[in-house]
LUMPA-240302 format. One record per atom (N, C-alpha, C, O): residue in one letter; atom name; residue number from 1; x, y, z. Coordinates in nm, 3 decimals, decimal comma. Layout:
<rs>
R resn name resi      px      py      pz
R    A   CA  NUM       X       Y       Z
...
</rs>
This chain:
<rs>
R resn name resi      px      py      pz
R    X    N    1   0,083  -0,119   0,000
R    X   CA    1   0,000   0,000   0,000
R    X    C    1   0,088   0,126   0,000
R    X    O    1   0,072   0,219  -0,079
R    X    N    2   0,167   0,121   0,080
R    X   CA    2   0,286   0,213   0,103
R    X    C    2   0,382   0,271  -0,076
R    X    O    2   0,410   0,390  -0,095
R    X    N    3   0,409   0,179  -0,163
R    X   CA    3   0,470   0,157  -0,250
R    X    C    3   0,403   0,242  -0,333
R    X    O    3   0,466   0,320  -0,405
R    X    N    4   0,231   0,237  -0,334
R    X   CA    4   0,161   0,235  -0,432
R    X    C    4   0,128   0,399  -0,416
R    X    O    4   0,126   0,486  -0,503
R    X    N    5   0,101   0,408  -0,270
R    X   CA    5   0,118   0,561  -0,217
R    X    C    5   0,179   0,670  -0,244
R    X    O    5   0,140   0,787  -0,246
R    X    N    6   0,316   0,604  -0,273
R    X   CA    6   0,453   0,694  -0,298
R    X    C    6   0,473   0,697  -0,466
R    X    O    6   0,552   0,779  -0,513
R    X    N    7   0,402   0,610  -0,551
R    X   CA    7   0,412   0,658  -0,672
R    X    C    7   0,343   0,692  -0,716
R    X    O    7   0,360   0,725  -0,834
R    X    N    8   0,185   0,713  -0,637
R    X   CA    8   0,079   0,772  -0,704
R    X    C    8   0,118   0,941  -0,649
R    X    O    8   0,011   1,000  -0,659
R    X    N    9   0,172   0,990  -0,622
R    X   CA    9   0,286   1,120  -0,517
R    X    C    9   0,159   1,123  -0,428
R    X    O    9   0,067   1,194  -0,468
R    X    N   10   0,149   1,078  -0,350
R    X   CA   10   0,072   1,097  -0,228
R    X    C   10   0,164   1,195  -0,142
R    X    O   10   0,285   1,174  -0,143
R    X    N   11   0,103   1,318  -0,056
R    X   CA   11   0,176   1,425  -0,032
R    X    C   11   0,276   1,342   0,098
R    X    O   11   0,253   1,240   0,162
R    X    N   12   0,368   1,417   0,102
R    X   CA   12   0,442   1,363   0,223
R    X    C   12   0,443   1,326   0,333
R    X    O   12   0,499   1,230   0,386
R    X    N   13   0,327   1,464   0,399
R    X   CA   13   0,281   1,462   0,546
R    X    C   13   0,195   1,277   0,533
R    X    O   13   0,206   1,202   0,631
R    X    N   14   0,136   1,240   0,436
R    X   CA   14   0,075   1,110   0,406
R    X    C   14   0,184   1,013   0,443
R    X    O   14   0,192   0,946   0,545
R    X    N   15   0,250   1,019   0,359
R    X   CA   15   0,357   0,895   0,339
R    X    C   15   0,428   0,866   0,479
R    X    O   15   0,442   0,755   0,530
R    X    N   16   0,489   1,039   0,553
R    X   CA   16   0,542   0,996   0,708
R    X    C   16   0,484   0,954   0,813
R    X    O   16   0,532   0,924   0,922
R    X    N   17   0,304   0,951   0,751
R    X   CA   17   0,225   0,910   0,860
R    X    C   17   0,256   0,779   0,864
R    X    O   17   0,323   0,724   0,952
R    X    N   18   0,185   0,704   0,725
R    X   CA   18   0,197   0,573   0,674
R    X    C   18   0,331   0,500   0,760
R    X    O   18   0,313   0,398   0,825
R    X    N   19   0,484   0,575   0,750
R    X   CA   19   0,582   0,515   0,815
R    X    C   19   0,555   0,488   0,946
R    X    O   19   0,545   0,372   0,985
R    X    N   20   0,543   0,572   1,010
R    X   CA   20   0,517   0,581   1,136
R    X    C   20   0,399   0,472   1,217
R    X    O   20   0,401   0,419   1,328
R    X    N   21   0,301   0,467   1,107
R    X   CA   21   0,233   0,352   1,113
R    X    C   21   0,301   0,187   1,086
R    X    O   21   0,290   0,085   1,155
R    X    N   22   0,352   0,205   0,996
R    X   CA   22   0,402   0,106   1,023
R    X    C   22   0,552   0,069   1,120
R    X    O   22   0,621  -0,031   1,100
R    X    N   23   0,577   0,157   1,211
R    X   CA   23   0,677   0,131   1,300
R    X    C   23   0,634   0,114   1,401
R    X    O   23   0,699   0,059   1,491
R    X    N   24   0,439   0,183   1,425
R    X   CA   24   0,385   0,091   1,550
R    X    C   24   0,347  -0,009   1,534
R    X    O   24   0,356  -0,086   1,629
R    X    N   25   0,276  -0,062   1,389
R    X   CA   25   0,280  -0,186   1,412
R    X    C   25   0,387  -0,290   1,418
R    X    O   25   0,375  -0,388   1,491
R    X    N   26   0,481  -0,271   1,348
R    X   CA   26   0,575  -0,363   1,358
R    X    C   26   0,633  -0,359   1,516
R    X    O   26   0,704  -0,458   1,533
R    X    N   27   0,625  -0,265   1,652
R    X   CA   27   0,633  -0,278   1,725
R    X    C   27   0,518  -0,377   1,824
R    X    O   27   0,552  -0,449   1,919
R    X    N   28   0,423  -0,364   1,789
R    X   CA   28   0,327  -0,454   1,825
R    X    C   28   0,334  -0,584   1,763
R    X    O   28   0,281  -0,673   1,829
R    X    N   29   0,387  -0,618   1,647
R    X   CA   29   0,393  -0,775   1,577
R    X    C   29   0,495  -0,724   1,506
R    X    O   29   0,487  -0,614   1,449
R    X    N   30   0,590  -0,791   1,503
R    X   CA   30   0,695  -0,781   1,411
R    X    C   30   0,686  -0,856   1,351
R    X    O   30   0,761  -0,835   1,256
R    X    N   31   0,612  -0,987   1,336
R    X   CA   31   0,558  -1,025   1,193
R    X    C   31   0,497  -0,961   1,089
R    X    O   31   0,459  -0,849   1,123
R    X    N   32   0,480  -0,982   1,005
R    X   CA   32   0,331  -0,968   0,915
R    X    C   32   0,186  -0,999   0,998
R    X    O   32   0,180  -1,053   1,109
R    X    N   33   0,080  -0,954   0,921
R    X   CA   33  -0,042  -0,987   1,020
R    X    C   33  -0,084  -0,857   1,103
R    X    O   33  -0,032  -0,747   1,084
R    X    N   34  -0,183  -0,883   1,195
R    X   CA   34  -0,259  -0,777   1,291
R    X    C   34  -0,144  -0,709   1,325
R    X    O   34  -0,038  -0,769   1,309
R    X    N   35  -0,141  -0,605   1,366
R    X   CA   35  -0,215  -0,477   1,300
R    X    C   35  -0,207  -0,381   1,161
R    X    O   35  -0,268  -0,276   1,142
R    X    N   36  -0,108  -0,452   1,063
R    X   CA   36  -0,004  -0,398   1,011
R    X    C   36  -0,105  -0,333   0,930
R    X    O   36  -0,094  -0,212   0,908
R    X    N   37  -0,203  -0,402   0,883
R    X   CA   37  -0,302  -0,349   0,742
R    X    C   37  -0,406  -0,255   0,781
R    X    O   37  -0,441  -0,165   0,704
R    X    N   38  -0,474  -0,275   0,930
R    X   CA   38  -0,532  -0,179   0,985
R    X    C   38  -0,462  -0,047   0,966
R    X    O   38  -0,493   0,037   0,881
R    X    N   39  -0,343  -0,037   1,072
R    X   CA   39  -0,245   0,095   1,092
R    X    C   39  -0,236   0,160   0,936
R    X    O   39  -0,254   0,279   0,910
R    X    N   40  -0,210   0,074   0,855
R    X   CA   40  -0,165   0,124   0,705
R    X    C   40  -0,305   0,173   0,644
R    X    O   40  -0,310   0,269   0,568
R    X    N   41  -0,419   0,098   0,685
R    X   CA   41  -0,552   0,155   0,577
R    X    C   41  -0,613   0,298   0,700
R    X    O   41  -0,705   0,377   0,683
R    X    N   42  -0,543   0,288   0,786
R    X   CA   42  -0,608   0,398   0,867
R    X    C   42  -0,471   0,507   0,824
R    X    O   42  -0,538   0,610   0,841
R    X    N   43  -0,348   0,555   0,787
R    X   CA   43  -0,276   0,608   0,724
R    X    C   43  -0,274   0,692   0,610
R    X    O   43  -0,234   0,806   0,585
R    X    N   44  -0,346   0,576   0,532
R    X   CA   44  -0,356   0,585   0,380
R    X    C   44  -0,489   0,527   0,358
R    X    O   44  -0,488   0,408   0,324
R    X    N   45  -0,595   0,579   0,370
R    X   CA   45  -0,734   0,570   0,332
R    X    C   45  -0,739   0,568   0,174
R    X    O   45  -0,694   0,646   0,089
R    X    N   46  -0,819   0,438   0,165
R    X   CA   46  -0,820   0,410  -0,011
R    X    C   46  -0,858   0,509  -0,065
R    X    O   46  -0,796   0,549  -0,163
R    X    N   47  -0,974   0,581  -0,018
R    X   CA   47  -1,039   0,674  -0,119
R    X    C   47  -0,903   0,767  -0,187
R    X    O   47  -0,885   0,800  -0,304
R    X    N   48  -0,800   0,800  -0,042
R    X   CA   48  -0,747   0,936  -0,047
R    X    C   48  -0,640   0,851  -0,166
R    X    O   48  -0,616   0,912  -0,270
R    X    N   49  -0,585   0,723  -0,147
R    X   CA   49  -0,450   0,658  -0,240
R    X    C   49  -0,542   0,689  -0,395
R    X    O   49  -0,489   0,742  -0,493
R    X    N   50  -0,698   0,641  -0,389
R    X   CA   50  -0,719   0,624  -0,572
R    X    C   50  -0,715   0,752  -0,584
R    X    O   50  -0,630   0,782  -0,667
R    X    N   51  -0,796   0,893  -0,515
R    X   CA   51  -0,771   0,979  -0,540
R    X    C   51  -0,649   0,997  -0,599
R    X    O   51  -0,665   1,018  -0,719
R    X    N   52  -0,534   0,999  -0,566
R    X   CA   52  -0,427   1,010  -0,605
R    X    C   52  -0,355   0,920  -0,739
R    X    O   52  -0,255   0,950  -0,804
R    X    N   53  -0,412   0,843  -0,748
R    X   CA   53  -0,363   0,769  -0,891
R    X    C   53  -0,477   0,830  -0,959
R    X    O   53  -0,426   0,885  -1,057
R    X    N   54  -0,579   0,847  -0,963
R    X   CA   54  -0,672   0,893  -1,072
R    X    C   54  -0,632   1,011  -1,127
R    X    O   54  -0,654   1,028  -1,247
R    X    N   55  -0,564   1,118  -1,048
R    X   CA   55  -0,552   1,261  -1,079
R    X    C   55  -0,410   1,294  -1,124
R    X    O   55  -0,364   1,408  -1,130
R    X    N   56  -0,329   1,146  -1,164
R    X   CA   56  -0,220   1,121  -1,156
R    X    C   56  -0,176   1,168  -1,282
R    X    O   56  -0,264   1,188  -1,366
R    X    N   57  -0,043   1,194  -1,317
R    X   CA   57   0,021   1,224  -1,481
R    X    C   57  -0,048   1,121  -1,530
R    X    O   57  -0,154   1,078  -1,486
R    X    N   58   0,035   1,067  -1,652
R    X   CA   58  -0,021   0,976  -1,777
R    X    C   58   0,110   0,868  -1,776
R    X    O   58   0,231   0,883  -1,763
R    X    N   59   0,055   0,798  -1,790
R    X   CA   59   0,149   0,632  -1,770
R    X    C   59   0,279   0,633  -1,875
R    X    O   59   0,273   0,623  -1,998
R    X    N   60   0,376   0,645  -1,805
R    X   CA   60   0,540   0,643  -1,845
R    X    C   60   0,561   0,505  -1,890
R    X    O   60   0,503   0,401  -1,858
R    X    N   61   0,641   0,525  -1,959
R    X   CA   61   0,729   0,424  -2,056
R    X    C   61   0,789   0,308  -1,919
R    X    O   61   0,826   0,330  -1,804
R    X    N   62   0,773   0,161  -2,017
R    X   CA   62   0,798   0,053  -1,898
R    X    C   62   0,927   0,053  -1,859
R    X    O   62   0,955   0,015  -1,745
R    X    N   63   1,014   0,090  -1,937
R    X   CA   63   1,148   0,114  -1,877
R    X    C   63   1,147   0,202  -1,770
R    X    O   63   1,194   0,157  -1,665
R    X    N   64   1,104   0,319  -1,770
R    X   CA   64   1,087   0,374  -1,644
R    X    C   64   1,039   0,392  -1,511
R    X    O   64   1,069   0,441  -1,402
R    X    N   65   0,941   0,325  -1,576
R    X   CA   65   0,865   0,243  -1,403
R    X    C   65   0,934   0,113  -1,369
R    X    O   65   0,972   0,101  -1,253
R    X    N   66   0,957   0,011  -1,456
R    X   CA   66   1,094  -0,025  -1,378
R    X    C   66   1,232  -0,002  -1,337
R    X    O   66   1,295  -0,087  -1,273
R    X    N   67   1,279   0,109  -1,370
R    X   CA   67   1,388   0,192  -1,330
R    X    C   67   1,337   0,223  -1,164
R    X    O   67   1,395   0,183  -1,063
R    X    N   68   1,229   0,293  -1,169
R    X   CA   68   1,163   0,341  -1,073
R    X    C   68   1,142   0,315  -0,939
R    X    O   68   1,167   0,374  -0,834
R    X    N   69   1,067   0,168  -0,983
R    X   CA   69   1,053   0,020  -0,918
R    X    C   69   1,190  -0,004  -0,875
R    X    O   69   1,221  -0,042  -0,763
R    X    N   70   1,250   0,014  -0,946
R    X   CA   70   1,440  -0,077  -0,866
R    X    C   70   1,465   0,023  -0,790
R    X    O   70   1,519  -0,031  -0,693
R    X    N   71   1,460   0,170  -0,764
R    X   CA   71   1,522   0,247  -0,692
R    X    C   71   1,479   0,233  -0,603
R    X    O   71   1,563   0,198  -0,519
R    X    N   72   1,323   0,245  -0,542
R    X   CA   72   1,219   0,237  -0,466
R    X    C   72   1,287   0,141  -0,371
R    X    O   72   1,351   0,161  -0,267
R    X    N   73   1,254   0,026  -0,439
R    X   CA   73   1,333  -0,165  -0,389
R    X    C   73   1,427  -0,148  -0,315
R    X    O   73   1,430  -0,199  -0,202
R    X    N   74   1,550  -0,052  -0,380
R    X   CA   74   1,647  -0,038  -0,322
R    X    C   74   1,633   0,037  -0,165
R    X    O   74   1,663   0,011  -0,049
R    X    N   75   1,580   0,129  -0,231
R    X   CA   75   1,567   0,208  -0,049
R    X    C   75   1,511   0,130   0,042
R    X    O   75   1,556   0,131   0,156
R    X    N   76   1,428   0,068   0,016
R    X   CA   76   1,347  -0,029   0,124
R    X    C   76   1,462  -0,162   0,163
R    X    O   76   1,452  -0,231   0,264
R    X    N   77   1,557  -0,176   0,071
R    X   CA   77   1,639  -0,254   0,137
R    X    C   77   1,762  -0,196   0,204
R    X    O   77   1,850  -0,270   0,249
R    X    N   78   1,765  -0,109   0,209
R    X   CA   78   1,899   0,038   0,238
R    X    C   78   1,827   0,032   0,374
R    X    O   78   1,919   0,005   0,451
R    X    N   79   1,679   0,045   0,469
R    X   CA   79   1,620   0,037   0,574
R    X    C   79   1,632  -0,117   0,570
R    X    O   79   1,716  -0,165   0,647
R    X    N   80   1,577  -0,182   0,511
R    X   CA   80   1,552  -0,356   0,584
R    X    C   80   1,635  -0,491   0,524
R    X    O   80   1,580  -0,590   0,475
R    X    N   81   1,768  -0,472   0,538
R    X   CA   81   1,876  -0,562   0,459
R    X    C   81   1,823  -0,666   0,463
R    X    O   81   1,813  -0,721   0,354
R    X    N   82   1,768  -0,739   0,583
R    X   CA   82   1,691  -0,882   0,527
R    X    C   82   1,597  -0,926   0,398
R    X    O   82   1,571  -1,043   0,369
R    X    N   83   1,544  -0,785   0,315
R    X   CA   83   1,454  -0,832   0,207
R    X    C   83   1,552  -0,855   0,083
R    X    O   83   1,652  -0,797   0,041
R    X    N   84   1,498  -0,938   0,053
R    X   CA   84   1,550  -1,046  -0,078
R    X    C   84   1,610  -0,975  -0,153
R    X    O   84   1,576  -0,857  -0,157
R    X    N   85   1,720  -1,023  -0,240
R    X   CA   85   1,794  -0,931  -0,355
R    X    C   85   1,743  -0,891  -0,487
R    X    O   85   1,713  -0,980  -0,567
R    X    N   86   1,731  -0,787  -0,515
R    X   CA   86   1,617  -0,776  -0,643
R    X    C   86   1,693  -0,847  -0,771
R    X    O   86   1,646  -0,914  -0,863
R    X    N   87   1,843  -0,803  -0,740
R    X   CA   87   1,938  -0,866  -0,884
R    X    C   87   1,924  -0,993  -0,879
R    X    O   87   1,978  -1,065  -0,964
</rs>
């Protein structure tokens, strides 16, 4: 949800909520599971994410959304070295 947030440009004050949400839940379960999807849909309310892809530019070339996609990947593994290697 988070991913989808940040490329539809969901404004920032959004996105640091979303984090923050997910650093209480992962303090409460550091698994996957309760609460993680609650915290995140109470963050990032669907209406407000489609809002934001609907009103969005116009769909870029696939090379660039996977360019995009790998940078993204990357940062999330730059925070969580345990996730899988994209190469």
């Amino acid at each position: 949800m988070f991913w989808l947030a940040e490329t539809a440009k969901m404004p920032d004050a959004a996105l640091a909520a979303a984090e923050e949400a997910a650093v209480a839940a992962a303090e409460e379960n550091p698994r996957s599971g309760h609460p993680h999807g609650q915290y995140m849909r109470r963050a990032l309310p669907w209406c407000e994410v489609q809002q934001a892809i609907l009103s969005g530019s116009e769909p870029v070339a696939l090379e660039l959304a996977e360019h995009e996609a790998t940078l993204a990947f990357r940062r999330l593994r730059e925070r969580r070295s345990e996730f899988r290697r994209l190469e």
